[in-house]
N, C-alpha and C positions, 0 to 999 in steps of 0.2 A: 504494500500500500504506500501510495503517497503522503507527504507530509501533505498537502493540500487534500486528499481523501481523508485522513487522521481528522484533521480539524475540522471537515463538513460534517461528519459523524461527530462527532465531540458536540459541536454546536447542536444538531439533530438531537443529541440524546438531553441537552440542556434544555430545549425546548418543551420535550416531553414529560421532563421531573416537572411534578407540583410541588409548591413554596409549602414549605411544613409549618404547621398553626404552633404558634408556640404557648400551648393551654394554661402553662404555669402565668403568664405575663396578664391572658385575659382573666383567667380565677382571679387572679390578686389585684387589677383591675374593679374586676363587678364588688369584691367582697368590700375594697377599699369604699368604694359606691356606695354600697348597702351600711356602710358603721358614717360616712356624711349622715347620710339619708335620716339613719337614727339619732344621730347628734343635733342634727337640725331639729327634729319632732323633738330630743328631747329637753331642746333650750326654749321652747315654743311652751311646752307643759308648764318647766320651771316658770316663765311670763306669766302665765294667765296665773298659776298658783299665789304668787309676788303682785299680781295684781288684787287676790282678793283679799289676802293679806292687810296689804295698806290699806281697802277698803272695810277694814274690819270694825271699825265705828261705825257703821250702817247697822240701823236695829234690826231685829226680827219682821219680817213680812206678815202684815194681821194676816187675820183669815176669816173666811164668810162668816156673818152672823147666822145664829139657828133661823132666822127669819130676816133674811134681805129686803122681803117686801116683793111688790109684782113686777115682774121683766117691761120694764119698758123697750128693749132694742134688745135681741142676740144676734150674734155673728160668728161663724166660723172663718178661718184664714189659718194665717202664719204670724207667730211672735219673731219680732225679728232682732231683740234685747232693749236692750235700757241703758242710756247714756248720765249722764250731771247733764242738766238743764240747759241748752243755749251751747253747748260744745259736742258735736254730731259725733267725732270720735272718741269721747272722751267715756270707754265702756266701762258698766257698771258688772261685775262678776261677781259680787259678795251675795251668798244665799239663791244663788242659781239664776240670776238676774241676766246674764251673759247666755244663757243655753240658748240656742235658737230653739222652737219646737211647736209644733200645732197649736191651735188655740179656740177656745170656747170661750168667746165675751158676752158677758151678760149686764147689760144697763139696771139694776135696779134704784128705788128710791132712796135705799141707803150707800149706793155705789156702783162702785166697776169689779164685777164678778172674774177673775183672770182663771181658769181653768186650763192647763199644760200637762196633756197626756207625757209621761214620761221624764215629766220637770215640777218643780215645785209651784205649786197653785199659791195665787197670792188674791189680797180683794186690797181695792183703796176706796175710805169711805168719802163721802162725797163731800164731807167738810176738807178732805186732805187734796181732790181735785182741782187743779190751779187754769186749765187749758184745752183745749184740742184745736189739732189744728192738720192740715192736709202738706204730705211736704217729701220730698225725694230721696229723701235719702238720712241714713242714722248706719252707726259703725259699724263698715262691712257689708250694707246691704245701698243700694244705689236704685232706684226705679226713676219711672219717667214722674215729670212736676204731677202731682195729687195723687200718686201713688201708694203715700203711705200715711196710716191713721196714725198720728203721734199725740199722746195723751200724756199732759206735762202733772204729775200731781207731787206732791208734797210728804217725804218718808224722813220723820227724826229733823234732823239741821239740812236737809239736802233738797234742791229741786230737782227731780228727776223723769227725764222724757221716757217713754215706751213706747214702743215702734210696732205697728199690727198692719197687717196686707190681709184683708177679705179675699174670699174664692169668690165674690163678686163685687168688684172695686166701684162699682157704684150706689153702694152701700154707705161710701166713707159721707161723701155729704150730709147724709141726713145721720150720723155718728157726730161730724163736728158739731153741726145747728142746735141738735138735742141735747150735747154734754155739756155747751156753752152757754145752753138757755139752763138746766139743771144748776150749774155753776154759779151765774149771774143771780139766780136767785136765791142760792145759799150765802151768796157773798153782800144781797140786801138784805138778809135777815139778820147778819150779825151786828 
């Protein structure tokens, strides 16, 4: 054989080997991936923990009277949490305030009925109701303008917004009119 036949075969046979996966490099790779991954989730956990934390001067959430009185308005939706009053991101997480989760609102004469399959049910009474108002957006959730029912009420030293989305958003109007006509008139009685 020729030197020029050597090397056209040489070349030929370089062409037909496949490039060998070097599996050590990807494992250690993905694995290195997967321990971010967890590190990330678990500086994320520590945050919210440190948030409720410092929020830990927030009293206890009442809870329904044995007798609320009669339903004026209910609604079903989405809780979408609860902020300090007048600052959209500024989330409130102490006593399960932060959980997003379904929601069962119920208007009665003594208040606002919050019922959260899965989450802690809370009421505020209608002396502690400070607001409602239609509006786009509360931490972490963004909808288009009157998207979302926010109901500004009054817990201990803090004013506090809660954010609520109806499965049917034309519901929220006559939610603001009624809580604010409800309001207005606890607020001339005192």
């Amino acid at each position: 054989m020729t030197p020029v036949t050597l090397l056209a075969a040489s070349l030929a046979a370089e062409k037909k080997s496949a490039q060998v996966t070097d599996w050590a490099a990807r494992v250690g790779w993905l694995v290195g991936l997967a321990l971010f991954v967890a590190l990330v989730y678990w500086l994320m956990r520590e945050g919210w923990k440190w948030r409720g934390t410092l929020q830990g001067d927030i009293p206890d959430l009442p809870t329904a009277p044995e007798d609320p009185g009669e339903a004026r308005l209910t609604m079903s939706g989405r809780y979408h949490g609860s902020t300090t009053a007048g600052q959209w991101l500024d989330r409130i997480v102490a006593h399960g305030l932060g959980t997003r989760s379904r929601v069962e609102l119920t208007l009665t004469d003594a208040g606002l009925d919050v019922v959260r399959p899965g989450a802690s049910d809370f009421f505020v009474p209608l002396a502690q109701l400070r607001e409602a108002r239609l509006d786009k957006g509360i931490a972490g959730k963004v909808l288009t303008e009157g998207g979302l029912l926010v109901v500004t009420w009054a817990h201990g030293e803090r004013l506090i917004d809660s954010g609520f989305r109806s499965d049917h958003a034309a519901e929220h109007t006559e939610w603001v009119g009624t809580l604010n006509q409800m309001i207005n008139k606890t607020e001339g009685a005192r």
